[in-house]
NUBAFI-974878 format. One record per residue (C-alpha): residue number from 1; residue in one letter; chain; x, y, z. Coordinates in nm, 2 decimals. Layout:
N
(site NUM, A, A, (X, Y, Z));
...
***
This chain:
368
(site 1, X, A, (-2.37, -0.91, -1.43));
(site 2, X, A, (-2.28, -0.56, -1.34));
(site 3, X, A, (-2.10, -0.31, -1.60));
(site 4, X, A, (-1.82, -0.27, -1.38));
(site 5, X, A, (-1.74, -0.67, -1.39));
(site 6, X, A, (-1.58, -0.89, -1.70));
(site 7, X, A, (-1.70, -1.29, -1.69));
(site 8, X, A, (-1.49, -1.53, -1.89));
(site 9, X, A, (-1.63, -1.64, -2.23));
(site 10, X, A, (-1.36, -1.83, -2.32));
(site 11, X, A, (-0.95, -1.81, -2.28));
(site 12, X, A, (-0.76, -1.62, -2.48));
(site 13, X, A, (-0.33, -1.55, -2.54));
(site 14, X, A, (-0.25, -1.21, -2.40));
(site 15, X, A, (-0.08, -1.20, -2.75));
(site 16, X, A, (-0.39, -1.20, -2.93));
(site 17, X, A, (-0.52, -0.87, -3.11));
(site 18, X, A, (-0.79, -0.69, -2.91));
(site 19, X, A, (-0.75, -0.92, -2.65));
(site 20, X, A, (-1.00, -0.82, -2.36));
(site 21, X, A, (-0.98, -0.95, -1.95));
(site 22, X, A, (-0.88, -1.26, -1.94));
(site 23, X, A, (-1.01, -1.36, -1.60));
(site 24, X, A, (-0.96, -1.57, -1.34));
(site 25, X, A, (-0.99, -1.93, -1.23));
(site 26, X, A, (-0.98, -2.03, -0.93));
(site 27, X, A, (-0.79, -2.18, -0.63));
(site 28, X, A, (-1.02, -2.35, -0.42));
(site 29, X, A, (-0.95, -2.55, -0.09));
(site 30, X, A, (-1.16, -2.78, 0.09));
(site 31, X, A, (-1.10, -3.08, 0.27));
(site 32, X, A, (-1.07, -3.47, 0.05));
(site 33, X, A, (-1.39, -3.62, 0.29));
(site 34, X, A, (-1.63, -3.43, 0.06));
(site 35, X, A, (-1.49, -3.56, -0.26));
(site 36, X, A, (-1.62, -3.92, -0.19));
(site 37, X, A, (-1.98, -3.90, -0.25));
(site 38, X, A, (-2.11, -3.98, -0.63));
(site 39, X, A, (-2.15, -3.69, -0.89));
(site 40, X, A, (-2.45, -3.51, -0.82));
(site 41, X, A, (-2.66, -3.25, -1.04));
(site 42, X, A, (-2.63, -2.92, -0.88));
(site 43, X, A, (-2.93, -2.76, -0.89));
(site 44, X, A, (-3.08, -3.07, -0.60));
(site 45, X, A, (-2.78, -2.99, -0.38));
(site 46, X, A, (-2.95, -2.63, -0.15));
(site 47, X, A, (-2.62, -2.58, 0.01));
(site 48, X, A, (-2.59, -2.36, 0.24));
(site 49, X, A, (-2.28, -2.11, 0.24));
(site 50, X, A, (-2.09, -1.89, 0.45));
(site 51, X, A, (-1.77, -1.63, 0.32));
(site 52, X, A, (-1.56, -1.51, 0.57));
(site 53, X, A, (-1.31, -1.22, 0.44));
(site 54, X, A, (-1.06, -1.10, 0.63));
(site 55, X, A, (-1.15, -0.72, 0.56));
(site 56, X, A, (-1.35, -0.55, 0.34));
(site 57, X, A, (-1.17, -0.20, 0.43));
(site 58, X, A, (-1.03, -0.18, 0.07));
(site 59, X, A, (-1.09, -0.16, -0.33));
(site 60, X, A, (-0.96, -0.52, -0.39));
(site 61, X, A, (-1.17, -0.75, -0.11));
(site 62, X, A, (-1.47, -0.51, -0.21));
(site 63, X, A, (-1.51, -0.64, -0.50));
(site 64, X, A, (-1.39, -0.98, -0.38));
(site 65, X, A, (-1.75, -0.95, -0.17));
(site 66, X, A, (-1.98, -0.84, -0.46));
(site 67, X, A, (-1.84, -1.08, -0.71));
(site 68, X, A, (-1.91, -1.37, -0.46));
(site 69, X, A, (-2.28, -1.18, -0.41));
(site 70, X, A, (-2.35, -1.14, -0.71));
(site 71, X, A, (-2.29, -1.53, -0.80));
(site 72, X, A, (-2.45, -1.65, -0.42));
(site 73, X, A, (-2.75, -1.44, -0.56));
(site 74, X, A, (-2.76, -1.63, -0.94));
(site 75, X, A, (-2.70, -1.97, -0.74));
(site 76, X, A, (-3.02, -1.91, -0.51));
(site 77, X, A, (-3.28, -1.89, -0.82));
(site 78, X, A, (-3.12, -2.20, -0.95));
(site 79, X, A, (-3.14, -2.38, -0.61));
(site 80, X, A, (-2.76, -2.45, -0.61));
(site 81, X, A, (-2.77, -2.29, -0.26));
(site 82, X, A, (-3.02, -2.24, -0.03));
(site 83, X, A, (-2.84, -1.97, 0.21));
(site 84, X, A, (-2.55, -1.71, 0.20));
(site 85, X, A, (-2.40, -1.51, 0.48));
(site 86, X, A, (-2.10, -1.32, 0.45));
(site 87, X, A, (-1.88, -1.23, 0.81));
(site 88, X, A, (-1.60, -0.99, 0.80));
(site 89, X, A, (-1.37, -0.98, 1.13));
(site 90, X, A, (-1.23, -0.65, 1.02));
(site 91, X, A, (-0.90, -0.76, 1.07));
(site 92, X, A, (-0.91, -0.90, 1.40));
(site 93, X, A, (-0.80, -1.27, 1.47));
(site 94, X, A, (-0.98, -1.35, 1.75));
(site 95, X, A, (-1.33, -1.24, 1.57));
(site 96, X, A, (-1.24, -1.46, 1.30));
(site 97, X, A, (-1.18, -1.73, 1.49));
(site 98, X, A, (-1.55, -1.68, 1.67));
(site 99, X, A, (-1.66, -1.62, 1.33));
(site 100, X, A, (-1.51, -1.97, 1.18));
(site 101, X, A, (-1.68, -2.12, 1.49));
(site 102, X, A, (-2.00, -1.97, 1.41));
(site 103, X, A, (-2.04, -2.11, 1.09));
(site 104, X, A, (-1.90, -2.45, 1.19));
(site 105, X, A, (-2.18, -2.44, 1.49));
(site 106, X, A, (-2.50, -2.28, 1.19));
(site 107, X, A, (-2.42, -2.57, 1.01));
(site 108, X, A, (-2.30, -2.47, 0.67));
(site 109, X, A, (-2.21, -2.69, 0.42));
(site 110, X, A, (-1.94, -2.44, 0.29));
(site 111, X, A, (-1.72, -2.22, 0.43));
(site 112, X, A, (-1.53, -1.99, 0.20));
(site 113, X, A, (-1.25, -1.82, 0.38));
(site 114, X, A, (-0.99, -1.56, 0.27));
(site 115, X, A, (-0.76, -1.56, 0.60));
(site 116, X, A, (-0.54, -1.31, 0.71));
(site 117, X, A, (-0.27, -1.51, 0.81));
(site 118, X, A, (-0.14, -1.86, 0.80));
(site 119, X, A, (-0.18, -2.00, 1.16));
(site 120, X, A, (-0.44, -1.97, 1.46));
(site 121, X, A, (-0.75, -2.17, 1.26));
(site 122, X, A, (-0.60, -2.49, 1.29));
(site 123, X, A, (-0.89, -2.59, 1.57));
(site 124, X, A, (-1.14, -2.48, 1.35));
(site 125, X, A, (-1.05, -2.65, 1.03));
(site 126, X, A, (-1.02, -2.95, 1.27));
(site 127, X, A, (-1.40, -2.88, 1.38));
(site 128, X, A, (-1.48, -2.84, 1.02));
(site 129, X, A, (-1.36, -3.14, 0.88));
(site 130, X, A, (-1.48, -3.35, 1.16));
(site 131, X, A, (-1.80, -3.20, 1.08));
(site 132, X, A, (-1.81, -3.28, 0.72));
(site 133, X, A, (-1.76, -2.89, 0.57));
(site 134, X, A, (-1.64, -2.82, 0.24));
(site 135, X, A, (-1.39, -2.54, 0.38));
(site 136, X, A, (-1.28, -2.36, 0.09));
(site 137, X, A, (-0.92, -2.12, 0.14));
(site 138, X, A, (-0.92, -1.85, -0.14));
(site 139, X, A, (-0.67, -1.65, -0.23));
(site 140, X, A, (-0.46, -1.63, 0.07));
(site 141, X, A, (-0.37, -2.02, 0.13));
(site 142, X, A, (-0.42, -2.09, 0.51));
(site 143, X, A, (-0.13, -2.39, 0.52));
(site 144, X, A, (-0.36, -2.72, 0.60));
(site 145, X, A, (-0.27, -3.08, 0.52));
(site 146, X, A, (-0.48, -3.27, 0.31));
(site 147, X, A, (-0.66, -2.92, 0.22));
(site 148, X, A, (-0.71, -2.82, -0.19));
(site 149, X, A, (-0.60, -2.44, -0.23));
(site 150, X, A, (-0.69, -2.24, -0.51));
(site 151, X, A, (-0.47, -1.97, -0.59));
(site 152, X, A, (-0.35, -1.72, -0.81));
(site 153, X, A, (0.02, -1.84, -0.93));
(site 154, X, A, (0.22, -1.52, -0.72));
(site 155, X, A, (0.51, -1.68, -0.82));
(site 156, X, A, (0.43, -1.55, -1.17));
(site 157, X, A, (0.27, -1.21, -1.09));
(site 158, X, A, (0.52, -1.15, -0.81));
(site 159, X, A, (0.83, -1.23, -1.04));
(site 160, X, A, (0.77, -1.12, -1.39));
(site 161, X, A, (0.64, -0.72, -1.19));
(site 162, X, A, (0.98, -0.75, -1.02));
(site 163, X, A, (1.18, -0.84, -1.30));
(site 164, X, A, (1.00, -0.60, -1.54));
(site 165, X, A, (1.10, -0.32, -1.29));
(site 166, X, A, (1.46, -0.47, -1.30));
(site 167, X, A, (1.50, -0.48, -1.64));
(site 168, X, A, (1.28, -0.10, -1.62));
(site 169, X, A, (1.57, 0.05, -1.47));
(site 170, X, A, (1.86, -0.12, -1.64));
(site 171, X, A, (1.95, -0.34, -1.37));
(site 172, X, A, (2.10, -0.07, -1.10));
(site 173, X, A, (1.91, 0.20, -0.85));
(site 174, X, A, (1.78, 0.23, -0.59));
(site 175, X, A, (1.39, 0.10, -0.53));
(site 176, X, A, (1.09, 0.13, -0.25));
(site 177, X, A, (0.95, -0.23, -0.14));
(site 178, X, A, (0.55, -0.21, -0.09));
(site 179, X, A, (0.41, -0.57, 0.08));
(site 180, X, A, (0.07, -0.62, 0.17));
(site 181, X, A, (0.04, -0.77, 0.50));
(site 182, X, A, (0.33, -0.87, 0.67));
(site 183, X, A, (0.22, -1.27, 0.78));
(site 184, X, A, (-0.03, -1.33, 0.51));
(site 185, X, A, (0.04, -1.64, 0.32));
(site 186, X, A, (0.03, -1.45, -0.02));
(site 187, X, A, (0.22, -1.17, 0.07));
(site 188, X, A, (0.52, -1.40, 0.21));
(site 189, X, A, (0.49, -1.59, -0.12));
(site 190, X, A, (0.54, -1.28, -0.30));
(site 191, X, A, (0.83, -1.13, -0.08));
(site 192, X, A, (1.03, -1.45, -0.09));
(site 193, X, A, (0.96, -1.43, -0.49));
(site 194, X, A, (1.09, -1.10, -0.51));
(site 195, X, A, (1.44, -1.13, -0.30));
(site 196, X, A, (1.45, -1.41, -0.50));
(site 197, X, A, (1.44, -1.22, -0.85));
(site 198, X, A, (1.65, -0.93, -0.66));
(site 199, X, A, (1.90, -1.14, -0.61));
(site 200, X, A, (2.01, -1.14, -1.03));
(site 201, X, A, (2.04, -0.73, -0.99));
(site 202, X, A, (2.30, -0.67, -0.73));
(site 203, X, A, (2.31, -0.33, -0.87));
(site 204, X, A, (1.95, -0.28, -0.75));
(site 205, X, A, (1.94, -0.18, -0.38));
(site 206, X, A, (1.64, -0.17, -0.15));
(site 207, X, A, (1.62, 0.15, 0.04));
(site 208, X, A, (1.27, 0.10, 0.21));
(site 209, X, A, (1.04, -0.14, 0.33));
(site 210, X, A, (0.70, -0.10, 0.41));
(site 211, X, A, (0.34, -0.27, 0.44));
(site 212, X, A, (0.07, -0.12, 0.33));
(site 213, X, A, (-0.24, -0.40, 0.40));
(site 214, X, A, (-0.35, -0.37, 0.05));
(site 215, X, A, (-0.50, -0.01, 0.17));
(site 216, X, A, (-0.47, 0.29, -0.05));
(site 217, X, A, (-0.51, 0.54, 0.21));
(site 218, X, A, (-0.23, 0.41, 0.42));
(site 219, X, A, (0.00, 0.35, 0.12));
(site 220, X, A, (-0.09, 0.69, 0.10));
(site 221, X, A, (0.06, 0.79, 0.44));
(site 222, X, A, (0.36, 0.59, 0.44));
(site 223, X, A, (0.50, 0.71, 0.06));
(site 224, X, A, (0.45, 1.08, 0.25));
(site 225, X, A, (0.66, 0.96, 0.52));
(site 226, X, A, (0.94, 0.79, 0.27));
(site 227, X, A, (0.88, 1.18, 0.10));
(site 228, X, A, (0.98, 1.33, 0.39));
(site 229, X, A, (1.21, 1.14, 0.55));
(site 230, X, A, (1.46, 1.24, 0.20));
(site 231, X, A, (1.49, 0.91, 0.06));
(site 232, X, A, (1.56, 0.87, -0.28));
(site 233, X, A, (1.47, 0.63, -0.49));
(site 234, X, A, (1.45, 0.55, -0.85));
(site 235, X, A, (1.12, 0.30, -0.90));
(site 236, X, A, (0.88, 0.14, -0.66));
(site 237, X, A, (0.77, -0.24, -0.63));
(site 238, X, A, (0.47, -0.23, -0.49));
(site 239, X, A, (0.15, -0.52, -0.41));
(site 240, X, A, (-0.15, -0.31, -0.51));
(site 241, X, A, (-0.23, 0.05, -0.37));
(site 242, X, A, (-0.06, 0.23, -0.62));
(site 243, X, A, (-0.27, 0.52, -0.62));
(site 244, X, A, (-0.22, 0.64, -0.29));
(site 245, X, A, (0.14, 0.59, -0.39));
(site 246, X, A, (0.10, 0.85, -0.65));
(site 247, X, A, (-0.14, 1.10, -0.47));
(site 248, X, A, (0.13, 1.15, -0.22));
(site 249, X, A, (0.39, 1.24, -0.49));
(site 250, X, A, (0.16, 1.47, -0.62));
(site 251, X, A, (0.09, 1.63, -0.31));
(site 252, X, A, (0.43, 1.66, -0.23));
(site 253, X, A, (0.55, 1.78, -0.60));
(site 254, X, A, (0.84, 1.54, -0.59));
(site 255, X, A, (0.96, 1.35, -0.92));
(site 256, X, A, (0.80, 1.05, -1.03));
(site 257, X, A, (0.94, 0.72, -1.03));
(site 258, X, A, (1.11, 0.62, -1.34));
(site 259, X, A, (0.93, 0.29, -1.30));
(site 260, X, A, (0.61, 0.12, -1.04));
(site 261, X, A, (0.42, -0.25, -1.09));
(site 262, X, A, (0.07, -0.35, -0.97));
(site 263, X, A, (-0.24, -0.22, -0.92));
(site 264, X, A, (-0.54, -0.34, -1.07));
(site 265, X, A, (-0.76, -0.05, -0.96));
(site 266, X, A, (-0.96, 0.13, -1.27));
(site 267, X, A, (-0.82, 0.49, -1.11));
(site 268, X, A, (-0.46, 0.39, -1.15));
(site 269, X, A, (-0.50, 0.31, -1.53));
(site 270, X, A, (-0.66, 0.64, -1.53));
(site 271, X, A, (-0.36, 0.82, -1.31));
(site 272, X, A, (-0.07, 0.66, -1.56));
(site 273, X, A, (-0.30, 0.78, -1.87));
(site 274, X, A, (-0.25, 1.13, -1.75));
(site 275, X, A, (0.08, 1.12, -1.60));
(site 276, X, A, (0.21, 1.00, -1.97));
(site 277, X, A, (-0.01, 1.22, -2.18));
(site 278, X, A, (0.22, 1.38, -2.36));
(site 279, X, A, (0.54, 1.17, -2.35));
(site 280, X, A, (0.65, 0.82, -2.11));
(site 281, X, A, (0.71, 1.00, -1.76));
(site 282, X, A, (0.65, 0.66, -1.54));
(site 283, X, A, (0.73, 0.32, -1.70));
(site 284, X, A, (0.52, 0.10, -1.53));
(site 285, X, A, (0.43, -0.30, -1.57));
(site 286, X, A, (0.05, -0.42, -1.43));
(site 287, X, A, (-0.01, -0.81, -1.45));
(site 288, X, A, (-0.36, -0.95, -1.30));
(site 289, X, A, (-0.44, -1.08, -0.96));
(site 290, X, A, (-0.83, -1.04, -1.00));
(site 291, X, A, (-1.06, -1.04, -0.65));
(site 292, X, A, (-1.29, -1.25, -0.85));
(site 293, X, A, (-1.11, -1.54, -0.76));
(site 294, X, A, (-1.39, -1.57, -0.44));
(site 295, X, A, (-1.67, -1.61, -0.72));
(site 296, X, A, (-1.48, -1.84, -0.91));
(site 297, X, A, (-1.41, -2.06, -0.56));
(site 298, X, A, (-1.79, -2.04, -0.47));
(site 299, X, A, (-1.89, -2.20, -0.81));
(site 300, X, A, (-1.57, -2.48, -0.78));
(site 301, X, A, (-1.70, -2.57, -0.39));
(site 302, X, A, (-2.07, -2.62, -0.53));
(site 303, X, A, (-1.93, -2.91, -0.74));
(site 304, X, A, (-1.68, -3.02, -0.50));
(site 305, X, A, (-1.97, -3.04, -0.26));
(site 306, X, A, (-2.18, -3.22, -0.55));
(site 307, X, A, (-1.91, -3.50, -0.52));
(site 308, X, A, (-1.73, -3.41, -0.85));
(site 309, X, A, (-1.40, -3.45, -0.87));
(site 310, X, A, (-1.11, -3.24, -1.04));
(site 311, X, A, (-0.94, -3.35, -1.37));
(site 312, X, A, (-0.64, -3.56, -1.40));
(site 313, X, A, (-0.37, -3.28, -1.33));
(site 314, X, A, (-0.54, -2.95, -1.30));
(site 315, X, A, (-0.38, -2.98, -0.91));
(site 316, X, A, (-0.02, -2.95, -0.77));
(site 317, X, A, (0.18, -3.02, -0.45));
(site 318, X, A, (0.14, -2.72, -0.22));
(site 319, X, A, (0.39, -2.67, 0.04));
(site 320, X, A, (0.23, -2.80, 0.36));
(site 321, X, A, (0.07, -3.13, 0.23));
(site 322, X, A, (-0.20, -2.98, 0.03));
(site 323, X, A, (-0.30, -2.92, -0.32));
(site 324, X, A, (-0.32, -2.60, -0.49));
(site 325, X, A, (-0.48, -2.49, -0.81));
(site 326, X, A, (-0.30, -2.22, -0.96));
(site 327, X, A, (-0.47, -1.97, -1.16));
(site 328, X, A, (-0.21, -1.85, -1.45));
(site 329, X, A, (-0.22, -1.46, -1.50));
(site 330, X, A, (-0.20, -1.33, -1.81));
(site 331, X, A, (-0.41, -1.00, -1.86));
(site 332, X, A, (-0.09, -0.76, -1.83));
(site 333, X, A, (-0.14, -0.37, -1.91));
(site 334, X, A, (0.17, -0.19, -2.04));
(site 335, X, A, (0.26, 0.15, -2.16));
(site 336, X, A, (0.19, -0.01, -2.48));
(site 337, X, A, (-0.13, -0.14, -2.40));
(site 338, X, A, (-0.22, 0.14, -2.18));
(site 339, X, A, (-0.50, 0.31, -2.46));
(site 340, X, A, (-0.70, -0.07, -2.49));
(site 341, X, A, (-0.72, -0.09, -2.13));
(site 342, X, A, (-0.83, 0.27, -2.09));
(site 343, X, A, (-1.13, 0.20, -2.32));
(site 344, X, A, (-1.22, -0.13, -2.18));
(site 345, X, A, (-1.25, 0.06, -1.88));
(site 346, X, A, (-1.42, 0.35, -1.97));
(site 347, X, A, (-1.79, 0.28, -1.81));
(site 348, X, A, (-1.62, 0.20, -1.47));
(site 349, X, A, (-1.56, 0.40, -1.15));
(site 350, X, A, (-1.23, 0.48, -1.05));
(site 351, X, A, (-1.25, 0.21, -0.76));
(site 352, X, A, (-1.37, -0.05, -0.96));
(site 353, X, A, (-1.10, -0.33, -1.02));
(site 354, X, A, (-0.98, -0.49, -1.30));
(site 355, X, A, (-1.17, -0.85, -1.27));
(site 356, X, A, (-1.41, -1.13, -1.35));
(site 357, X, A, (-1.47, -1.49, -1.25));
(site 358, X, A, (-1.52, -1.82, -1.48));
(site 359, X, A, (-1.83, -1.93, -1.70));
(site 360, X, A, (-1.98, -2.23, -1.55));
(site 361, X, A, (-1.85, -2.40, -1.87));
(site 362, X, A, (-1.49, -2.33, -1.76));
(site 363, X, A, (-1.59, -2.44, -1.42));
(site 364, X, A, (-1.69, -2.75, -1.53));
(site 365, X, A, (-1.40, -2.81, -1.73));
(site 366, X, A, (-1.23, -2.86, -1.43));
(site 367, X, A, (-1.37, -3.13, -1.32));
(site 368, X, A, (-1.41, -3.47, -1.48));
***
């Protein structure tokens, strides 16, 4: 494993002293034919997979890729797969629809698909399943009956950023709204979570809404446009691409925010470190939603495809007759934390991302 990646040893309380990344599990999807056959041992299976990721364009899905490469790659010498191919539609539906096809048609025995949306790949998860394909949905939860997502819980990193900032601000001013993408199942999970949370601070008013698509350079563009159009504001709620946020502030010489959430990139730590040198300038709250959640699916499928099956209640009820397993978050940096996670960091690039993915002993701990 790369220096610029953490893998999980075991799990620890974010209370504990010295507590490092505690990383992610998983939230895997595929579909309940592949659970019938008998337990197998997985270096016999050769399975061939395929990842499709919506984009690639950004910090966050980039490492999403090389984490999944990086396990593909450990798989292959054990025989646990035979073949990995990664597609990227670069954000365009109809390519990822050919590109869902195209897999269905080379005959993988896993698909691994981070979706940018929730509708249009019905027909192909219909193809799928009739053609026996472990599909596996990660991290944005395409809405398919009878599917098994895998997930980080958004309702916990969405609502405890949000009311941090709440509470950040004593309950009253005026904030920016950052989403994602606009239609992805994720980002609506975490909007509805946050009006929700909103709701307790009537004092708190909304005076922009944006989306960003994860991207740091176009955060970038639109907190320059918020600049200039005069708003004012007193904190900023934000999924991910915080530092573009902040380079556009700087640019500009206007005030920093009084308080900002998210952002799991390595630069940002580094950004807050400076801004609050001397004394607390920007109050800030950064809770876990680590791209290594595609490694930790591709080592789940393998044994899913093996014909094991998950332990008694590691799944809930999703929302559109699936089953989700939700990843709890817990690594959380504060200005009080800031320092440890500064030198955890210290041998990584500033694009590098806070994450890892599970041991195979936590992976097979989920399973019976």
């Amino acid at each position: 494993m790369s220096a610029s990646f953490f893998e999980i040893n075991e799990w620890r309380d974010i209370n504990e002293e010295n507590s490092i990344f505690v990383v992610t599990l998983v939230l895997l999807l595929t579909f309940v034919s592949a659970a019938s056959a008998e337990r197998a041992a997985l270096e016999t299976q050769g399975l061939k997979v395929a990842s499709i990721n919506w984009t690639n364009a950004h910090g966050w899905r980039s490492v999403y890729d090389a984490q999944l490469r990086e396990v593909a790659e450990e798989y292959k010498k054990l025989g646990i797969i035979s073949q990995y191919d990664e597609y990227c539609p670069n954000m365009d539906s109809a390519q990822e629809v050919a590109m869902f096809e195209t897999a269905i048609n080379e005959g993988y025995d896993i698909i691994l698909i981070n979706a940018g949306g929730s509708s249009g790949l019905d027909s192909c998860f219909e193809q799928a399943e009739e053609a026996g394909i472990l599909v596996v949905p990660v991290d944005n939860l395409y809405p398919w009956a009878g599917s098994i997502g895998v997930q980080t819980d958004q309702t916990i990193w969405a609502g405890n950023s949000c009311k941090a900032l709440c509470e950040g601000i004593g309950g009253k001013g005026d904030i920016l709204m950052f989403h994602g993408q606009m239609g992805a199942t994720g980002a609506g999970i975490r909007g509805d979570v946050w009006q929700k949370c909103l709701a307790d601070y009537p004092d708190i008013k909304v005076v922009y809404e944006g989306a960003h698509n994860w991207s740091q350079t176009e955060s970038k563009k639109l907190m320059a446009e918020v600049l200039a159009s005069g708003i004012k504001y007193d904190a900023i709620l934000t999924e991910e691409a915080c530092v573009g946020i902040l380079e556009a502030i700087e640019e500009a010489g206007a005030p920093y925010p009084k308080f900002m959430t998210s952002d799991e990139e390595v630069g940002y730590l580094r950004m807050l470190n400076r801004i609050n040198a001397e004394k607390k300038v920007i109050d800030f709250y950064i809770i876990e939603n680590p791209p290594g959640i595609g490694a930790s699916a591709l080592k789940l499928a393998v044994r899913m495809a093996a014909g094991w099956e998950f332990a008694d209640g590691v799944l809930k009820e999703g929302t559109d007759g699936n089953q989700v397993y939700y990843y709890t978050p817990t690594y959380i940096v504060t200005p009080d934390t800031l320092s440890k996670a500064i030198e955890d960091t210290a041998d990584m690039a500033d694009t590098d991302q806070v994450s890892a993915y599970l041991t195979e002993e936590v992976a097979n701990a989920a399973f019976k």
